[in-house]
C-alpha positions as CSV (number, residue, x, y, z in Angstrom):
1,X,-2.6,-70.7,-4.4
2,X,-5.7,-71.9,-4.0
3,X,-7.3,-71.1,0.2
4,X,-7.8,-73.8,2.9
5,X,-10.9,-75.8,2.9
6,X,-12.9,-73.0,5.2
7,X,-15.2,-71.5,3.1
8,X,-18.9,-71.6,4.4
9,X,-22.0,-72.2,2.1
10,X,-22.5,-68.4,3.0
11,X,-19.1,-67.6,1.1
12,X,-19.9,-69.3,-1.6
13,X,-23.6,-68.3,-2.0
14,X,-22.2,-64.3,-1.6
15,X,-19.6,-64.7,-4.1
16,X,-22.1,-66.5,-6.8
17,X,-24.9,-63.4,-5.8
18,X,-22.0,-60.9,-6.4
19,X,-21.6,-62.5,-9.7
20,X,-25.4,-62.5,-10.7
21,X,-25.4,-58.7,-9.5
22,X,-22.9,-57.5,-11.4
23,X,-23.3,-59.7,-14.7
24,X,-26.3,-61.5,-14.7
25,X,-27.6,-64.7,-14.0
26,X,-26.1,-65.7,-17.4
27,X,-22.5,-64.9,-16.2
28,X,-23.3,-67.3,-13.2
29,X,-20.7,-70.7,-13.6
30,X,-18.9,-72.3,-11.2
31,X,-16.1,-71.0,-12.8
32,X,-16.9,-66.8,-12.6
33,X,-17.8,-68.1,-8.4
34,X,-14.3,-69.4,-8.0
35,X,-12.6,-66.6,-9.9
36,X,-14.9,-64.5,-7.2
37,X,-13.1,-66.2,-4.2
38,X,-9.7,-66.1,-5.5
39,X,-9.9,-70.2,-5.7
40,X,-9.3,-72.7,-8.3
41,X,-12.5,-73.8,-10.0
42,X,-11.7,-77.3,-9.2
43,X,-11.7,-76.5,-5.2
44,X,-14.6,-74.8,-5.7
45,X,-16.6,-78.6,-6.5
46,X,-14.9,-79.7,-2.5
47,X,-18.0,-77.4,-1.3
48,X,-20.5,-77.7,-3.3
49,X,-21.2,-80.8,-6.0
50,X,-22.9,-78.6,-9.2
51,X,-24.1,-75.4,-10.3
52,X,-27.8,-76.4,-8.8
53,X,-26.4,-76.6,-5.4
54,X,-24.8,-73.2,-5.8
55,X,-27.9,-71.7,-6.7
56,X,-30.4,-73.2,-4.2
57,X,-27.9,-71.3,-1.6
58,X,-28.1,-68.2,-3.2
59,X,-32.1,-68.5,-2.8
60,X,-31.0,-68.8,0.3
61,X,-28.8,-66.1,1.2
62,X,-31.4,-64.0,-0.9
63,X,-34.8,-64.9,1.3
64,X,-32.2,-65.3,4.4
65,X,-33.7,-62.0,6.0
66,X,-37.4,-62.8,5.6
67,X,-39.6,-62.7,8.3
68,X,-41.0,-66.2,8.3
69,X,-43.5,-65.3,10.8
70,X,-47.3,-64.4,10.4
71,X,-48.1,-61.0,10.8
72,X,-50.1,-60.6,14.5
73,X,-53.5,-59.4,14.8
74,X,-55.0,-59.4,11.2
75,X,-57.1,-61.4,8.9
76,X,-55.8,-63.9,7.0
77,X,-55.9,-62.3,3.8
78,X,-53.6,-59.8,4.8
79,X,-51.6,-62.3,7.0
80,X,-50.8,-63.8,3.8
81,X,-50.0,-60.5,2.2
82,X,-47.5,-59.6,4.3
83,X,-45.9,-62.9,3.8
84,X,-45.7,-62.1,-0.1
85,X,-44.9,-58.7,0.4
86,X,-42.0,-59.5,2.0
87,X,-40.3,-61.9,-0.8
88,X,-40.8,-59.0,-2.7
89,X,-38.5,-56.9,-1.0
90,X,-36.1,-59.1,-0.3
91,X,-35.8,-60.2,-3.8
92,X,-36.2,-56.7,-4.9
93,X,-32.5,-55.6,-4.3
94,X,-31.3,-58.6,-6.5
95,X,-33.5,-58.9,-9.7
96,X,-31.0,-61.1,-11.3
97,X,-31.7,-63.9,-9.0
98,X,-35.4,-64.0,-9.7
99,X,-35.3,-67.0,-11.9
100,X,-34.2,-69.1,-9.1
101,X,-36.6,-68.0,-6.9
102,X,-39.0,-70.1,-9.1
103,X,-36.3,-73.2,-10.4
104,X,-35.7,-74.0,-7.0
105,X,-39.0,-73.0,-4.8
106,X,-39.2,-76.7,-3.8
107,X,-35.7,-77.4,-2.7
108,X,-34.4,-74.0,-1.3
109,X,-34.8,-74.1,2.4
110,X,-35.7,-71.0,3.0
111,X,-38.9,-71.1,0.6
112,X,-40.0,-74.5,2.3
113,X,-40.1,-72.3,5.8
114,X,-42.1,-69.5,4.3
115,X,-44.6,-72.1,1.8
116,X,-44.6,-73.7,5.7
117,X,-46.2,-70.6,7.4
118,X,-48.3,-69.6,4.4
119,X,-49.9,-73.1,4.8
120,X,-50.4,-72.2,8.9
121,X,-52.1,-69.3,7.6
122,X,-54.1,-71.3,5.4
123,X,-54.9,-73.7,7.9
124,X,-56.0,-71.4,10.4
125,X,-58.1,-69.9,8.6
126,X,-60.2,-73.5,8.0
127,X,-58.9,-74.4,4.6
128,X,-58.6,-77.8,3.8
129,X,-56.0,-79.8,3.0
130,X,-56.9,-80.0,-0.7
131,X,-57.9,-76.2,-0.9
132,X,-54.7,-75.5,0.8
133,X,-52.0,-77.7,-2.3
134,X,-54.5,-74.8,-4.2
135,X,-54.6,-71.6,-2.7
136,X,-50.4,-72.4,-2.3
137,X,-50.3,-73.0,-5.4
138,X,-51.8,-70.0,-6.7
139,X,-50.0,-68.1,-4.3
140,X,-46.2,-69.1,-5.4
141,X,-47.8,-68.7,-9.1
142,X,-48.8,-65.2,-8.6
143,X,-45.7,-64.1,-6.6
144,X,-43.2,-65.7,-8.8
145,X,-44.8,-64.1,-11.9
146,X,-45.4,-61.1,-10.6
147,X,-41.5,-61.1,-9.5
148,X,-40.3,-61.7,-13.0
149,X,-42.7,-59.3,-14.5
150,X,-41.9,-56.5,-12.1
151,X,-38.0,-57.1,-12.9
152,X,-37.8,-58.5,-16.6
153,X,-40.5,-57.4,-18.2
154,X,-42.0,-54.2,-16.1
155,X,-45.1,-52.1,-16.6
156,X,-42.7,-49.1,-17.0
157,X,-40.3,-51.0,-20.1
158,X,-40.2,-50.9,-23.7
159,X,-42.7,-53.4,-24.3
160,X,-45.7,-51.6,-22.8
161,X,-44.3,-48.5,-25.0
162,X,-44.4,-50.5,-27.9
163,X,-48.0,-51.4,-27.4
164,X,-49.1,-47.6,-26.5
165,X,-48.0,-46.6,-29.3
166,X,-50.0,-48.8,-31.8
167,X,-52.5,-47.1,-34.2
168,X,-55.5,-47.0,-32.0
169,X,-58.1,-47.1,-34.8
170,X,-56.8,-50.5,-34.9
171,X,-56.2,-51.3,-31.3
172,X,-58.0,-48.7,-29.4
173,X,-58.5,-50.7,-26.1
174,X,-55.2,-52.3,-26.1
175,X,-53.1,-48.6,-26.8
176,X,-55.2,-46.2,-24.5
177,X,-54.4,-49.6,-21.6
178,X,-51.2,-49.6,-22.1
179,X,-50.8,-46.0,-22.1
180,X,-51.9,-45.8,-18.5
181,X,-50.3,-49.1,-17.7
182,X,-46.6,-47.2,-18.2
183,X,-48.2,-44.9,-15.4
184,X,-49.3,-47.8,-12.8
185,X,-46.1,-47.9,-10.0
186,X,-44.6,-51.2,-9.4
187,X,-46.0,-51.5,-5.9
188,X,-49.4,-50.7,-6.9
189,X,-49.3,-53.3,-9.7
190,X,-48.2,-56.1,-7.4
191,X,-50.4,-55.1,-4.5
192,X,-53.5,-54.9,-6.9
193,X,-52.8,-58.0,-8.6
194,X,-52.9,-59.7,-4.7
195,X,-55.7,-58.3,-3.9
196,X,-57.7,-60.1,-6.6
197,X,-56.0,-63.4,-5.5
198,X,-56.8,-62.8,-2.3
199,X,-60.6,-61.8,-2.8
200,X,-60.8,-64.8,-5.1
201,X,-59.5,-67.4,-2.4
202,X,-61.8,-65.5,0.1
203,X,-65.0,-66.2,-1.7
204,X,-63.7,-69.7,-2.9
205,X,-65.2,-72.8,-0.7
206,X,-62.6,-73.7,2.3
Protein backbone atom coordinates (compact mmCIF):
# COMPACT_ATOMS: atom_id res chain seq x y z
CA UNK A 1 0.00 0.00 0.00
CA UNK A 2 1.29 2.89 -1.00
CA UNK A 3 2.51 5.54 2.45
CA UNK A 4 0.62 8.80 3.47
CA UNK A 5 1.35 11.92 1.80
CA UNK A 6 4.48 12.80 4.36
CA UNK A 7 7.40 12.44 2.53
CA UNK A 8 9.72 15.54 2.48
CA UNK A 9 11.77 16.76 -0.53
CA UNK A 10 14.69 15.38 1.69
CA UNK A 11 13.08 11.78 1.31
CA UNK A 12 12.73 11.95 -1.94
CA UNK A 13 16.11 13.59 -2.91
CA UNK A 14 17.88 10.57 -0.51
CA UNK A 15 16.04 7.86 -2.02
CA UNK A 16 16.89 9.22 -5.87
CA UNK A 17 20.87 9.76 -4.49
CA UNK A 18 20.67 6.09 -3.16
CA UNK A 19 19.68 5.14 -6.57
CA UNK A 20 22.45 7.13 -8.43
CA UNK A 21 24.98 5.58 -5.91
CA UNK A 22 24.29 2.27 -6.21
CA UNK A 23 23.35 2.14 -10.19
CA UNK A 24 24.25 5.18 -11.81
CA UNK A 25 22.74 8.15 -12.90
CA UNK A 26 21.37 6.07 -15.83
CA UNK A 27 19.38 3.88 -13.40
CA UNK A 28 17.87 7.22 -12.05
CA UNK A 29 13.73 7.26 -13.09
CA UNK A 30 11.08 8.19 -11.18
CA UNK A 31 10.23 4.82 -11.19
CA UNK A 32 13.69 3.09 -9.47
CA UNK A 33 12.92 6.51 -6.75
CA UNK A 34 9.54 5.10 -5.89
CA UNK A 35 10.47 1.47 -5.87
CA UNK A 36 13.24 3.11 -3.29
CA UNK A 37 10.53 4.42 -0.89
CA UNK A 38 8.33 1.48 -1.07
CA UNK A 39 5.62 3.82 -3.03
CA UNK A 40 3.77 3.60 -6.05
CA UNK A 41 5.35 5.39 -8.96
CA UNK A 42 2.19 7.32 -9.51
CA UNK A 43 2.35 8.82 -5.74
CA UNK A 44 5.67 9.49 -6.29
CA UNK A 45 4.47 12.59 -9.11
CA UNK A 46 2.02 14.12 -5.68
CA UNK A 47 5.69 15.46 -4.59
CA UNK A 48 7.40 16.21 -7.16
CA UNK A 49 6.06 17.11 -10.98
CA UNK A 50 9.13 15.40 -13.29
CA UNK A 51 12.43 13.81 -13.20
CA UNK A 52 14.07 17.52 -13.38
CA UNK A 53 12.58 18.46 -10.12
CA UNK A 54 13.88 15.26 -8.59
CA UNK A 55 17.27 15.96 -9.65
CA UNK A 56 17.63 19.69 -8.80
CA UNK A 57 16.93 18.29 -5.11
CA UNK A 58 19.49 15.85 -5.24
CA UNK A 59 22.01 18.82 -6.14
CA UNK A 60 20.69 19.85 -3.28
CA UNK A 61 20.93 17.32 -0.76
CA UNK A 62 24.48 16.79 -2.46
CA UNK A 63 25.95 20.57 -1.86
CA UNK A 64 23.44 20.69 1.42
CA UNK A 65 26.70 20.63 3.71
CA UNK A 66 28.74 23.21 1.94
CA UNK A 67 30.05 26.03 3.72
CA UNK A 68 28.60 28.93 1.83
CA UNK A 69 30.66 31.28 3.67
CA UNK A 70 34.06 33.04 2.56
CA UNK A 71 36.91 31.87 4.12
CA UNK A 72 38.23 34.76 6.94
CA UNK A 73 41.41 36.43 6.72
CA UNK A 74 42.84 35.58 3.17
CA UNK A 75 43.17 37.04 -0.26
CA UNK A 76 40.65 36.62 -2.58
CA UNK A 77 42.28 34.22 -4.64
CA UNK A 78 42.32 31.75 -2.09
CA UNK A 79 38.87 32.96 -0.63
CA UNK A 80 37.59 31.72 -3.84
CA UNK A 81 39.57 28.47 -3.61
CA UNK A 82 38.26 27.43 -0.68
CA UNK A 83 34.81 27.97 -2.00
CA UNK A 84 35.65 25.45 -5.03
CA UNK A 85 37.49 23.23 -2.95
CA UNK A 86 34.72 22.64 -1.04
CA UNK A 87 32.18 21.51 -3.96
CA UNK A 88 34.75 19.18 -4.50
CA UNK A 89 34.41 17.32 -1.51
CA UNK A 90 31.11 17.37 -1.22
CA UNK A 91 30.53 16.07 -4.60
CA UNK A 92 33.40 13.77 -4.17
CA UNK A 93 31.56 11.05 -2.12
CA UNK A 94 28.83 10.86 -4.89
CA UNK A 95 30.53 10.84 -8.42
CA UNK A 96 27.40 9.69 -10.04
CA UNK A 97 25.65 12.93 -9.45
CA UNK A 98 28.29 15.01 -11.08
CA UNK A 99 26.35 15.58 -14.30
CA UNK A 100 23.73 17.48 -12.40
CA UNK A 101 25.94 19.48 -10.73
CA UNK A 102 26.41 21.17 -14.25
CA UNK A 103 22.49 20.47 -15.84
CA UNK A 104 21.12 22.30 -13.08
CA UNK A 105 23.82 24.93 -11.74
CA UNK A 106 21.24 27.66 -12.48
CA UNK A 107 18.21 26.36 -10.88
CA UNK A 108 19.56 24.24 -7.86
CA UNK A 109 19.34 26.39 -4.83
CA UNK A 110 22.03 25.55 -3.21
CA UNK A 111 24.53 26.44 -6.22
CA UNK A 112 22.66 30.00 -6.54
CA UNK A 113 23.88 30.52 -2.62
CA UNK A 114 27.43 29.53 -3.33
CA UNK A 115 27.62 31.38 -7.32
CA UNK A 116 26.03 34.20 -4.64
CA UNK A 117 29.13 34.38 -2.26
CA UNK A 118 31.75 33.65 -5.04
CA UNK A 119 30.33 36.92 -6.64
CA UNK A 120 30.80 38.79 -2.88
CA UNK A 121 34.20 37.55 -3.22
CA UNK A 122 34.47 38.96 -6.61
CA UNK A 123 33.02 42.11 -5.63
CA UNK A 124 35.14 42.68 -2.81
CA UNK A 125 37.90 42.39 -4.40
CA UNK A 126 36.90 45.53 -6.99
CA UNK A 127 35.69 43.48 -9.96
CA UNK A 128 33.21 44.82 -12.00
CA UNK A 129 30.04 43.90 -12.76
CA UNK A 130 30.95 42.65 -16.30
CA UNK A 131 34.36 41.05 -15.13
CA UNK A 132 32.44 39.46 -12.48
CA UNK A 133 29.33 37.41 -15.25
CA UNK A 134 33.31 36.40 -16.45
CA UNK A 135 35.46 35.38 -13.83
CA UNK A 136 31.92 33.31 -12.62
CA UNK A 137 31.77 32.06 -15.46
CA UNK A 138 35.13 30.73 -15.80
CA UNK A 139 34.96 29.60 -12.42
CA UNK A 140 31.72 27.13 -12.68
CA UNK A 141 33.54 26.11 -16.11
CA UNK A 142 36.58 25.04 -14.52
CA UNK A 143 35.08 23.38 -11.44
CA UNK A 144 32.38 21.56 -13.35
CA UNK A 145 34.98 20.18 -15.72
CA UNK A 146 37.42 19.45 -13.55
CA UNK A 147 34.50 17.44 -11.49
CA UNK A 148 33.65 15.26 -14.41
CA UNK A 149 37.19 14.73 -15.36
CA UNK A 150 38.33 13.85 -11.86
CA UNK A 151 35.34 11.21 -11.74
CA UNK A 152 34.60 10.03 -15.37
CA UNK A 153 37.45 10.43 -17.11
CA UNK A 154 40.53 10.64 -14.38
CA UNK A 155 44.20 11.14 -14.80
CA UNK A 156 44.66 7.71 -13.20
CA UNK A 157 42.03 5.68 -16.04
CA UNK A 158 42.44 3.74 -19.06
CA UNK A 159 42.54 6.50 -21.34
CA UNK A 160 45.67 8.17 -20.10
CA UNK A 161 47.11 4.45 -20.27
CA UNK A 162 46.13 4.19 -23.70
CA UNK A 163 47.92 7.32 -24.70
CA UNK A 164 51.33 6.31 -22.56
CA UNK A 165 51.51 3.63 -24.27
CA UNK A 166 51.69 4.97 -27.87
CA UNK A 167 54.94 4.48 -29.98
CA UNK A 168 56.81 7.44 -28.95
CA UNK A 169 58.87 7.88 -32.09
CA UNK A 170 55.59 8.79 -33.22
CA UNK A 171 54.25 10.71 -30.30
CA UNK A 172 57.04 11.33 -28.14
CA UNK A 173 55.69 14.45 -26.26
CA UNK A 174 52.26 13.19 -26.00
CA UNK A 175 53.46 9.41 -24.44
CA UNK A 176 56.32 10.58 -22.04
CA UNK A 177 53.05 13.36 -20.71
CA UNK A 178 50.88 10.96 -20.26
CA UNK A 179 53.13 8.71 -18.56
CA UNK A 180 53.64 11.17 -15.77
CA UNK A 181 50.12 12.34 -16.02
CA UNK A 182 48.89 8.64 -14.57
CA UNK A 183 51.32 9.70 -11.63
CA UNK A 184 49.74 13.41 -10.93
CA UNK A 185 47.10 12.73 -7.63
CA UNK A 186 43.68 13.90 -8.08
CA UNK A 187 44.03 16.75 -5.63
CA UNK A 188 47.09 17.98 -7.13
CA UNK A 189 45.55 18.07 -10.55
CA UNK A 190 42.49 20.12 -9.48
CA UNK A 191 44.41 22.41 -7.18
CA UNK A 192 47.00 23.11 -10.07
CA UNK A 193 44.53 23.60 -12.68
CA UNK A 194 42.90 26.52 -10.02
CA UNK A 195 45.80 28.00 -9.53
CA UNK A 196 46.25 28.90 -13.22
CA UNK A 197 42.59 30.31 -13.16
CA UNK A 198 43.17 32.05 -10.37
CA UNK A 199 46.58 33.72 -11.47
CA UNK A 200 44.91 34.44 -14.76
CA UNK A 201 41.88 36.40 -13.23
CA UNK A 202 44.51 38.08 -10.88
CA UNK A 203 46.46 39.66 -13.67
CA UNK A 204 43.22 40.24 -15.83
CA UNK A 205 41.84 44.02 -15.61
CA UNK A 206 39.03 44.32 -12.64
Amino acid sequence: MPRPRSLTPQHLATAALTVIDRDGLAGLSMRAVATELGIATMSLYRYVPDREALERQVVDLVLAGVDTAPPAGQPWQRQLAGLLERVRTAVAAHPGAVPLTVTHRHTSEAVRQWSETVLGVLAAAGFSPRRRALALRALLAYLTGALQNEHLAPLAGEATTALAELPPDAYPLLSGTASEAARVPAAEEFRAGLDLLLSGLSAAPR
